[in-house]
C-alpha positions in Angstrom: 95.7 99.8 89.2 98.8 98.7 91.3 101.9 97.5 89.6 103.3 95.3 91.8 107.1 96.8 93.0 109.5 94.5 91.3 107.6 93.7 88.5 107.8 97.3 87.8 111.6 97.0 88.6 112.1 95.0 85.5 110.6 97.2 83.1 112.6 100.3 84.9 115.8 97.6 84.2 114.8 97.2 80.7 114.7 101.1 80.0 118.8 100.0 80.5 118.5 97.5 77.8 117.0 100.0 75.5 119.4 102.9 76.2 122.1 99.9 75.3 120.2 99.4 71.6 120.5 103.0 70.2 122.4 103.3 67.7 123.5 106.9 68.0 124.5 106.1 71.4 128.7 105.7 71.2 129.5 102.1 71.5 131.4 101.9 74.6 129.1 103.2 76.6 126.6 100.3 75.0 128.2 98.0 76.1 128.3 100.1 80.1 124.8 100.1 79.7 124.7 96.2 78.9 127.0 95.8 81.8 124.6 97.8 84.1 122.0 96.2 83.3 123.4 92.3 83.9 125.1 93.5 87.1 121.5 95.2 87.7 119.8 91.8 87.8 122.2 89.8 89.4 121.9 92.2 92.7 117.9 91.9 91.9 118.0 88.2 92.2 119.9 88.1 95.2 117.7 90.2 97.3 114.5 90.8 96.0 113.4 87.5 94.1 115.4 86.0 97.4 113.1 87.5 99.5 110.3 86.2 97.4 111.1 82.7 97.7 111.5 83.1 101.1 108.2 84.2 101.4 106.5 81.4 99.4 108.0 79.0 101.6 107.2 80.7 104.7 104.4 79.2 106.8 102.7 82.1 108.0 101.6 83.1 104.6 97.9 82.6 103.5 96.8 81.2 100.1 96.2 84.0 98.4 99.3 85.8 99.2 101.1 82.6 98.4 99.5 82.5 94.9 100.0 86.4 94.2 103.8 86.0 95.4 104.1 83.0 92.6 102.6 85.0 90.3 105.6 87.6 90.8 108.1 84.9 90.3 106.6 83.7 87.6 106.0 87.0 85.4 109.3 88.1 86.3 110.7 84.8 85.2 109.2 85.3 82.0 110.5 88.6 81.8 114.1 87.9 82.5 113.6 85.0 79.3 112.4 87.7 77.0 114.5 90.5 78.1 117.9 88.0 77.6 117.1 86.8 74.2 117.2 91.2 73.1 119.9 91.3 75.5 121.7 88.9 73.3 121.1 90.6 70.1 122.2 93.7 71.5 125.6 92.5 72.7 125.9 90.8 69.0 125.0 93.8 67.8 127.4 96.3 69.7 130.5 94.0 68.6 129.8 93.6 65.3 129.3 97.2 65.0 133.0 97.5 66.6 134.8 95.6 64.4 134.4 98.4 61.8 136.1 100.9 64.4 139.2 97.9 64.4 138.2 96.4 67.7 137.2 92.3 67.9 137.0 89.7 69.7 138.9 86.3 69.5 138.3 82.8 71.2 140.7 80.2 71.6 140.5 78.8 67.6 140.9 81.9 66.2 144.6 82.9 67.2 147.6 83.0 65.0 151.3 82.3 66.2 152.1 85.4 66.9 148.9 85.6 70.1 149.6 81.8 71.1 153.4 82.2 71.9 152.7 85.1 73.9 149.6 83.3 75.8 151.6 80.5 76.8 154.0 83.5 78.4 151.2 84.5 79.9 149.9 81.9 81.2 153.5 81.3 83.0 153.6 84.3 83.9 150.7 85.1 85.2 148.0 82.5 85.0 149.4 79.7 86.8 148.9 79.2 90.5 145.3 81.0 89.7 143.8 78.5 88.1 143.4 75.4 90.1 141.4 73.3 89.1 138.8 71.0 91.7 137.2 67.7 90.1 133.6 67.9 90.0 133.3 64.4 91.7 135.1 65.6 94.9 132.1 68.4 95.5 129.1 67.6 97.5 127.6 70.8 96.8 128.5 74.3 95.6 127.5 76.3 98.9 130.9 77.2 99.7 131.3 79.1 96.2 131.4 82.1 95.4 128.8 83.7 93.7 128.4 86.1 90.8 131.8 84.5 89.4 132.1 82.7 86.6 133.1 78.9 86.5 134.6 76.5 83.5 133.3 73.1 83.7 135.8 71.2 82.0 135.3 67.9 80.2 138.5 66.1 80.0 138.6 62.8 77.9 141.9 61.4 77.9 142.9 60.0 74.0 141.4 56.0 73.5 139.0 56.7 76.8 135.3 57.0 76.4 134.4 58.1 80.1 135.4 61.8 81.1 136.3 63.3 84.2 134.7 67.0 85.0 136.6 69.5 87.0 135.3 73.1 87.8 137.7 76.1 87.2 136.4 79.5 88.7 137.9 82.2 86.5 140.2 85.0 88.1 138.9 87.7 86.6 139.1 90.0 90.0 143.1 89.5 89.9 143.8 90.1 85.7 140.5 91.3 84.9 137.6 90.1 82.5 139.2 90.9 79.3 142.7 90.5 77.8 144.2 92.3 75.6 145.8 89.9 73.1 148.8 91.0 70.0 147.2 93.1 67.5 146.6 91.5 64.1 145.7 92.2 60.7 145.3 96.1 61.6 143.0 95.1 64.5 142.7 96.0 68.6 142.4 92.2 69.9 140.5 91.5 73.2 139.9 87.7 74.7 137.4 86.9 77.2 139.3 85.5 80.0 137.3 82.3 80.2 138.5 81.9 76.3 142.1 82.6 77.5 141.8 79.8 80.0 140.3 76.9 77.1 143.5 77.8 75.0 145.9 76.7 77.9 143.6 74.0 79.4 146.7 71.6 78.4 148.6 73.7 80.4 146.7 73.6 83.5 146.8 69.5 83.6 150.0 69.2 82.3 151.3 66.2 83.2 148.0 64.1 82.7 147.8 61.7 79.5 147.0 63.4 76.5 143.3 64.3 76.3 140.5 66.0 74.7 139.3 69.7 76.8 136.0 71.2 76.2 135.1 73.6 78.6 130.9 75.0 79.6 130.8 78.1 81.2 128.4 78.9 83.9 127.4 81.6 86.7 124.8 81.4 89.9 123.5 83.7 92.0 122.9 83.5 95.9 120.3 84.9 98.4 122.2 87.8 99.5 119.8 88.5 102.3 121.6 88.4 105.6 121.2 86.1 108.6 121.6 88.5 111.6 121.1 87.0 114.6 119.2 89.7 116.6 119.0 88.0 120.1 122.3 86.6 120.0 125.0 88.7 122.9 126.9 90.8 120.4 127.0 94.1 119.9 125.6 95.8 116.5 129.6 95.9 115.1 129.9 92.4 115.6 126.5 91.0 114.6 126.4 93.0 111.1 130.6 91.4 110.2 129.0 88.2 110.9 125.5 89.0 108.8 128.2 90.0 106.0 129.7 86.4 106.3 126.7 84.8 106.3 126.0 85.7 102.9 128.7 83.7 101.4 126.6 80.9 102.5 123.5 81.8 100.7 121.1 79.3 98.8 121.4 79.4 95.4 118.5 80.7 93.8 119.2 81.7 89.7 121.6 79.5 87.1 122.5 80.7 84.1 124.7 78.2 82.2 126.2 77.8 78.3 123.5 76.0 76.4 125.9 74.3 74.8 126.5 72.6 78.0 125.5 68.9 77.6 122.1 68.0 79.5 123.8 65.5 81.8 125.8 68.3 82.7 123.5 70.4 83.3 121.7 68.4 85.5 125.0 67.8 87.8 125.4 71.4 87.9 121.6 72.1 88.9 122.0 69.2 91.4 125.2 70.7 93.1 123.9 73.9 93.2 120.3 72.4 95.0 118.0 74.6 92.6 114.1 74.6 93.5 111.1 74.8 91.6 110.3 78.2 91.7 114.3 79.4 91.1 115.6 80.6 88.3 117.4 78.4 85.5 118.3 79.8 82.4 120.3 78.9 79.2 122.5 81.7 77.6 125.5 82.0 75.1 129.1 80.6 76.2 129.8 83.9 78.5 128.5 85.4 81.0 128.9 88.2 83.6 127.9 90.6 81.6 128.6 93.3 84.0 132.4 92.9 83.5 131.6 95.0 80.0 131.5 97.9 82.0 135.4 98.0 82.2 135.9 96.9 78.8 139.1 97.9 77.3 139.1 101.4 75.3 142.1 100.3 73.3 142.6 104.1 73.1 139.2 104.6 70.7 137.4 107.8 73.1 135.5 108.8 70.3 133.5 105.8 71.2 132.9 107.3 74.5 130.7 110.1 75.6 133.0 113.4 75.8 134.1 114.4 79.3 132.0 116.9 80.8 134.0 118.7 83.3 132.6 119.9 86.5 131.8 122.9 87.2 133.4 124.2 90.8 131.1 127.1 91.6 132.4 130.2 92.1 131.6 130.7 96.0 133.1 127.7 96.8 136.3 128.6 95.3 136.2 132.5 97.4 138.7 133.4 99.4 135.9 134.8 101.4 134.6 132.0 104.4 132.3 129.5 103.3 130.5 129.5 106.4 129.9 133.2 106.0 128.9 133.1 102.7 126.3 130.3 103.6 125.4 132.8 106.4 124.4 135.2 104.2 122.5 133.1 101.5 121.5 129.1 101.1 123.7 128.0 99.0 123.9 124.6 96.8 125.5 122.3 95.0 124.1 120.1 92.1 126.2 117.2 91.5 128.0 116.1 88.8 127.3 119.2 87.1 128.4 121.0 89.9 132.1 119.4 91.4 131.6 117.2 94.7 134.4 118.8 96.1 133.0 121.8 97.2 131.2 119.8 99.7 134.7 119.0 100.7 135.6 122.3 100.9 133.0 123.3 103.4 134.0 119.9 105.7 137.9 120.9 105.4 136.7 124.6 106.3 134.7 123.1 109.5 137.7 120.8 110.1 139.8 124.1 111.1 138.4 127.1 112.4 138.2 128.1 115.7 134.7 129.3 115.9 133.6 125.9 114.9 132.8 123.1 117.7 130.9 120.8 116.9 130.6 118.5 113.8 128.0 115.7 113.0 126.7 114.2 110.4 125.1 111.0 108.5 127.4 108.5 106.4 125.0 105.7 104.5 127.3 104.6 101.8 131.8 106.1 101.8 134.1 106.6 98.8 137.2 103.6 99.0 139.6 106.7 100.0 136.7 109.0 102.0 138.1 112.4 101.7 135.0 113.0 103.6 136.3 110.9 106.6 139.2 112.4 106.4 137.8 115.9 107.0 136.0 114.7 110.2 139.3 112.9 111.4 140.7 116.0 111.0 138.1 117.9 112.5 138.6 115.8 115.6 142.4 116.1 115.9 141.7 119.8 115.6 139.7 119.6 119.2 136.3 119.7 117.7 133.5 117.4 119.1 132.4 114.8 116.1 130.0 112.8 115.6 129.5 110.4 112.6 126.4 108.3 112.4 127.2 105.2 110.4 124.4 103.0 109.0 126.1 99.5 109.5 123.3 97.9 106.7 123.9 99.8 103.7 123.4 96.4 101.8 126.8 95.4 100.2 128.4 98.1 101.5 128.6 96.8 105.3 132.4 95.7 105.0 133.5 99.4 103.9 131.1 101.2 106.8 132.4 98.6 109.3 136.4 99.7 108.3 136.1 103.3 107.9 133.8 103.0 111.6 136.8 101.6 112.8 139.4 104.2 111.9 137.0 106.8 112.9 137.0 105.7 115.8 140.5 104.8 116.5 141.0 109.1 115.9 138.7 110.1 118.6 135.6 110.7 116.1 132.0 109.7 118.4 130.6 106.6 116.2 126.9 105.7 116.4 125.2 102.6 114.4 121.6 104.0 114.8 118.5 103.1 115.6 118.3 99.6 115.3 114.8 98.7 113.7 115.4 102.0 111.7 118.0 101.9 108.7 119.2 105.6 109.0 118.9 106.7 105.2 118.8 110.7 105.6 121.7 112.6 104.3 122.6 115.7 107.1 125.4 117.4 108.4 125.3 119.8 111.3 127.9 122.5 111.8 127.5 124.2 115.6 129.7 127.3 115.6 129.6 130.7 117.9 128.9 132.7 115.2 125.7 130.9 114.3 125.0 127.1 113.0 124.9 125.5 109.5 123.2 122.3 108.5 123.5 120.6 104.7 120.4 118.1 103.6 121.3 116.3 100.8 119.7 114.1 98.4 122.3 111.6 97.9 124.9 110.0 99.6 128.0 112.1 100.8 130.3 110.3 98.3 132.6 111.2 96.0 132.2 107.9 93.3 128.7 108.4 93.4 128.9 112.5 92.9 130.9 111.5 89.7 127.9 109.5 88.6 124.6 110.4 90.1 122.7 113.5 90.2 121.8 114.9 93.8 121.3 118.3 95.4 122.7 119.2 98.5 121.7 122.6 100.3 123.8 124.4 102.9 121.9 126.4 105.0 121.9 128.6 108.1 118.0 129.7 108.4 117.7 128.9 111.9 114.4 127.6 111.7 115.7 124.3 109.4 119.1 124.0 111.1 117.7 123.4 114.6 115.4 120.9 113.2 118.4 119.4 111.7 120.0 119.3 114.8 116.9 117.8 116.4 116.9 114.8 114.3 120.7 113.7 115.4 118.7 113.8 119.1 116.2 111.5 118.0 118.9 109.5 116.4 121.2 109.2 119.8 117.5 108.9 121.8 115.0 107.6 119.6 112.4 107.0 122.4 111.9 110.6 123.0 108.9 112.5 121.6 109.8 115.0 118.7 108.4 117.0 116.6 109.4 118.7 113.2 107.5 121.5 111.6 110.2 122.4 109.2 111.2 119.3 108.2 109.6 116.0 106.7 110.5 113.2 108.9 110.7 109.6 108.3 108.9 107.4 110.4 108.1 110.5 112.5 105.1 112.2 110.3 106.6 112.6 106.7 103.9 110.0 104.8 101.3 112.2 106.8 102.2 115.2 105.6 102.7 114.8 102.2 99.2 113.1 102.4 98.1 116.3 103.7 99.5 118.4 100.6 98.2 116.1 98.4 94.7 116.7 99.8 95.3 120.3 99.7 96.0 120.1 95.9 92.6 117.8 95.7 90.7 120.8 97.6 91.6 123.8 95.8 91.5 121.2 92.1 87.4 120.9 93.5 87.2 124.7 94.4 88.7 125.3 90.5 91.4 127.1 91.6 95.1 125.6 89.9 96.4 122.8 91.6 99.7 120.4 90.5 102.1 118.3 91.6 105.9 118.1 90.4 107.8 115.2 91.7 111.5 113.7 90.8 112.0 110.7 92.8 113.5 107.1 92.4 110.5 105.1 93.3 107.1 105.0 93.9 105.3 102.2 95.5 103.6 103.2 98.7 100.0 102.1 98.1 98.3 105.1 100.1 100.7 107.3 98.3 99.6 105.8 95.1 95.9 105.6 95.9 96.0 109.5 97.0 97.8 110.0 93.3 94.8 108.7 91.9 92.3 110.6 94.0 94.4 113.9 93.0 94.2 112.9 89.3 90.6 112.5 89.6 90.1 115.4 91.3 91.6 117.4 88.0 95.3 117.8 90.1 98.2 117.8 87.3 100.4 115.7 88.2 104.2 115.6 86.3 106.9 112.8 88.0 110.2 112.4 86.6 110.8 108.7 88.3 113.8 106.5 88.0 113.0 103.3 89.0 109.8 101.1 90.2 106.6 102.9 89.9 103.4 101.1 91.1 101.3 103.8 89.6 99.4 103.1 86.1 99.6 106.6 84.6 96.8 107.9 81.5 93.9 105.6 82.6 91.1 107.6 81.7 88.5 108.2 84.8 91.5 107.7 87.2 95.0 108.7 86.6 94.7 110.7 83.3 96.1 113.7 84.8 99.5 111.9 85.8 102.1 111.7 83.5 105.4 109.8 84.2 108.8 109.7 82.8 111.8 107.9 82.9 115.3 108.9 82.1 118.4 107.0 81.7 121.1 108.5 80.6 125.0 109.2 81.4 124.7 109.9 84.6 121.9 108.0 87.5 118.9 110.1 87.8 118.8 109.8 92.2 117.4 113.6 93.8 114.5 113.2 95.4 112.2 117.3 94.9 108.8 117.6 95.7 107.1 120.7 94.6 103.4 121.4 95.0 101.6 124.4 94.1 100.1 125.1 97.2 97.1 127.4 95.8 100.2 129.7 94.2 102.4 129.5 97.2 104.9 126.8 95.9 105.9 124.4 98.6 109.6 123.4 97.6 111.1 120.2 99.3 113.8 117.7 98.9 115.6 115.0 100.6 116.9 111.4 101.0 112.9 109.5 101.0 111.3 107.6 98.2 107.4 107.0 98.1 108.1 103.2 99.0 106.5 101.9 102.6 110.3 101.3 103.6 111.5 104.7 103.6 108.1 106.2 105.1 108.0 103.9 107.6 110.7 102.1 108.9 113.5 104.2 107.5 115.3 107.5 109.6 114.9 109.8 106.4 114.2 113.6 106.2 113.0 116.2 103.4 113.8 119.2 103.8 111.4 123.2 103.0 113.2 124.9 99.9 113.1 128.4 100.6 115.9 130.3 98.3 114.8 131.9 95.0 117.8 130.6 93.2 118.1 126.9 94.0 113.8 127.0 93.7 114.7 128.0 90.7 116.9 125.4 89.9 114.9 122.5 91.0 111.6 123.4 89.2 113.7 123.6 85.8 115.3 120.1 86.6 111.9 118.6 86.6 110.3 120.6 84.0 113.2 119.4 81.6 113.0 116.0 82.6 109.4 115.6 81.9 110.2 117.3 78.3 113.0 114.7 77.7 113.0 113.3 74.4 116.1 112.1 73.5 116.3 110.0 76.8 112.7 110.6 78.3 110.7 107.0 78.5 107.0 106.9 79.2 106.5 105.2 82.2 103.1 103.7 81.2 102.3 100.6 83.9 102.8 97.9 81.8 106.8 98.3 80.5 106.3 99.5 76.9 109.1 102.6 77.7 108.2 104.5 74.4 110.4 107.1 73.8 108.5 110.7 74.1 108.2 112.9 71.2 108.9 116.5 70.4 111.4 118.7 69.7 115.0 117.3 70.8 115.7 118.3 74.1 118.4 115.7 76.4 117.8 117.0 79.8 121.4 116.5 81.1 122.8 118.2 78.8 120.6 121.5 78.8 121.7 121.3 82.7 125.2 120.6 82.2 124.9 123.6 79.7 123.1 125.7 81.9 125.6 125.0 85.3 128.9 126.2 82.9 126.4 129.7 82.0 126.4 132.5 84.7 122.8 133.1 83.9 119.5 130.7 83.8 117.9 130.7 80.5 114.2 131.8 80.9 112.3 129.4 79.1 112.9 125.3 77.7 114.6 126.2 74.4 114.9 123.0 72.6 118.6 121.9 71.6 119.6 121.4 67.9 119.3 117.9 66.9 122.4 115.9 66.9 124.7 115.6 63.8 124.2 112.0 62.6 120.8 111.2 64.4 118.4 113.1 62.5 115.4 115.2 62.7 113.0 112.4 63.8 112.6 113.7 67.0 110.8 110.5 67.9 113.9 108.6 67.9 112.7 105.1 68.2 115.2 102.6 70.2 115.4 100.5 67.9 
């Protein structure tokens, strides 16, 4: 009755995959969601199946944990095989359904004058000096290559030779892109893959050899991303994590997936170079891949292939002349992004930044923006005389490099810099406004980053009830002194007593279920894997406790089991934008207890993660959250059944597409009162069922 966490993350993954194959999906944003889901897996192979194999081979490990580790590898292995093979069709599918909107693809035998004149230009232009090729024989091993890149093995056989000589080509795509846009033809938008760009002027790139014969196999590999930081080594945390970050480039390689056209001596060089183990991943795909690049391919001007903008909405107290620090004094307010525009997060920082009353700043940065209008507002805040603080979590995996810059410049402008708590990856999302007229905090559910408030949905709530924002406040103090004794009774804290507590509510749903009086749980949260949480779930569903969870990602929990979890029902959503705010709301004998927050129901952010949920107390944004979950959980034009065992059937009813009845509802002054089910969609039907495939 425990699905084991990244087993689970595959069939979350392959809820992608199926949003990829609907066919009243607009293509484009197919093929984004075949990109996700290949950029998805690389980033799963580097640091979770990594961390498996490093398990295996540890020593410490008994025999049965070694045997139930292999297991892992191998059903996920098995998984990725079948997966790839729909993967394929799907991205067969999408561009053969795009050649009737005028868009194709060419390859290097399929171009008429017109496209190879103007590829040898660019190839002059542009290509040379970026391809440069190394032969294979000169290469020990591949250790010092990048990964997630893809590479040309060319065979070169030189006219009345028999023996070839291999050289390895990595393609440039991060200088010109994946995906070239080639002379139109024949009333057609042309696009080359860059790797097909490169076979046509292989002749090119060893001019000046004897004329020979080029065939070229494609190939990509993927590297244990985990880093080696050494902890007892005389550096300070700075220094330690920008040398962790290099580290990585030095990875073992631990997946292959190569051009099975690729001949088998080949393959076997390639395998060699790249020192592949048993229990690593090797697997033979079509000539390209790097799927992910299809996230950026070209529109060639088609939008109606894309989803239609929705705009977001700036609410209307945030764009007041009144004081937004007032206005927060006399209400909660909130923001609910992307329905609701990121900036007037900014608006409140830029406010902070600049009046007088205001003196002291801090605040939580996990993941910035490339140009942080955030950090921008607490430079300014600091050149304005106010005391700021910004704690920066330095192991925001793959995002160390960009913390590490932006901690710099902060601090180069006078703002007060911690790393954290080292042991504790600082994961909460909180800013802290101290001002004479009375404080503020925010507690957020998602990063405070603009990309990712284009693209994910998160709740933030500004606040000035005294009783949460001195609580808030108290957390930065265990932050900056972690070894002093504190206590929260506002707040959830994370590793202070958060798991505890929600135990507790759980139980108290289980009591009053036995005493027959009405007891539920409503949840919206990316994963679920703690085994205590999950065992409590269970006791609660026995118990007669309704429980509803809108989850995103890995779910350990085997929902509709008769006898044990019959009473829980879980669904999954993918959709345009990244399902990511975390609400807990439990009925609380008819007393609704209304939290959310930054923490998961995984062992990492309960117990060795700084994270924080925060009481819900206004009417409105109560309100708010309980209609986000009760229109996820009736979601059935993107609403999955997340069953335990990766079927992901589609649920069925009356249409109803969650987003947009919020988007919908954010441009309207006014809730609706009740889950009035959208129209269905010109073009898909009335079978509300809507089967993926």
């Amino acid at each position: 009755m425990y699905v084991d966490r990244d087993v689970s993350w595959m069939y979350f993954n392959y809820r992608i995959l199926q949003e990829a194959e609907k066919e009243y999906v607009p293509l484009l944003e197919r093929l984004s969601f075949l990109g996700i889901y290949s950029n998805n897996l690389d980033e799963f192979f580097r640091v979770r199946v990594a961390s498996l194999n490093r398990i295996v081979e540890s020593a410490d490990l008994t025999k049965k944990m070694r045997q139930s580790v292999k297991r892992s590898i191998k059903t996920i292995s098995t998984l990725t095989e079948q997966y790839n093979r729909e993967y394929t069709d799907a991205i067969q599918q999408v561009f053969k359904e795009l050649e009737l909107h005028n868009i194709r693809l060419r390859n290097e035998t399929q171009l008429n004058d017109e496209q190879k004149v103007w590829l040898r230009e660019f190839y002059y232009d542009k290509l040379n000096g970026s391809t440069n090729p190394i032969w294979l024989s000169e290469l020990k091993d591949f250790s010092s290559l990048e990964d997630n890149r893809i590479y040309l093995v060319v065979e070169k056989t030189e006219i009345g030779e028999k023996k070839s000589k291999y050289a390895l080509i990595k393609v440039p795509d991060k200088i010109y892109g994946r995906f070239i846009k080639i002379p139109d033809s024949e009333g057609f938008d042309n696009i080359m893959y860059l790797d097909d760009v490169i076979r046509y002027c292989l002749p090119l790139i060893f001019i000046g050899f004897n004329k020979s014969l080029y065939r070229a196999y494609s190939f990509k590999f993927t590297k244990d991303a985990e880093m080696e930081v050494d902890n007892d080594a005389d550096y300070g945390v700075l220094e330690r994590i920008a040398i962790g970050v290099n580290s990585r480039k030095h990875g073992e390689a631990i997946r292959v997936i190569y051009d099975r056209e690729m001949p088998r001596d080949l393959q076997k060089k390639i395998i060699a170079h790249l020192k592949i183990k048993e229990l690593d991943t090797t697997l033979s795909s079509e000539r390209y891949q790097n799927h992910k690049d299809l996230m950026n391919f070209p529109d060639c001007g088609h939008y109606d292939l894309k989803y239609p903008q929705w705009k977001q909405e700036m609410k209307p107290e945030f764009m007041s002349e009144d004081s937004i620090l007032d206005l927060i004094r006399e209400k909660d307010r909130f923001l609910h992004v992307p329905y609701h525009s990121f900036n007037g997060y900014i608006r409140l920082l830029r406010e902070a930044a600049l009046k007088p009353d205001v003196k002291e700043i801090k605040t939580t940065l996990y993941r910035l923006a490339k140009d942080s209008k955030v950090v921008e507002a607490l430079i300014c805040a600091a050149r304005n005389g106010k005391k700021v603080t910004a704690v920066v979590e330095l192991l925001a995996r793959f995002d160390e490099e960009s913390n590490i810059m932006w901690s710099k410049r902060m601090q180069e402008e006078g703002v007060n810099v911690i790393y954290g708590v080292e042991g504790l990856k600082i994961h909460s999302k909180l800013l802290y406004i101290k001002t004479r007229k009375g404080d503020i905090a925010c507690v957020g559910t998602g990063n405070f980053h603009e990309g990712n408030a284009k693209m994910y949905t998160d709740y933030m709530m500004m606040t000035a009830r005294p009783s949460v924002v001195s609580e808030v406040a108290k957390v930065f103090q265990f932050i900056e002194r972690p070894f002093q004794q504190v206590r929260f009774n506002q707040l959830l804290v994370s590793p202070n007593a958060m798991k505890r507590r929600i135990l507790h509510m759980l139980d108290i749903e289980i009591k009053n279920a036995t005493a027959g009086k009405e007891a539920w749980v409503k949840v919206k949260i990316n994963h679920i894997t703690d085994p205590d949480i999950v065992c409590k779930l269970y006791e609660a569903s026995r118990a007669g406790v309704r429980i509803s969870i809108v989850i995103r990602g890995n779910c350990s929990l085997i929902p509709g089991v008769p006898g044990v979890s019959e009473n829980i029902k879980a669904v999954g959503i993918i959709d345009r934008y990244l399902e990511h705010s975390r609400i807990l709301i439990f009925c609380n004998g008819g007393r609704n207890k209304y939290y959310i927050g930054s923490a998961d129901w995984m062992p990492r952010n309960l117990l060795n993660r700084i994270e924080v949920m925060a009481p819900v107390y206004d009417d409105d944004l109560k309100a708010d959250l309980m209609r986000t979950i009760d229109l996820g959980m009736a979601d059935t034009a993107n609403g999955r059944i997340v069953d335990g065992y990766g079927k992901n059937e589609m649920q069925r009813g009356p249409y109803l597409r969650s987003q947009e009845e919020i988007r919908k509802d954010t441009s309207q002054p006014d809730h609706p009162t009740s889950l009035s089910p959208s129209p269905s969609p010109e073009g898909r039907g009335v079978d509300t069922g809507i089967n993926n495939k």
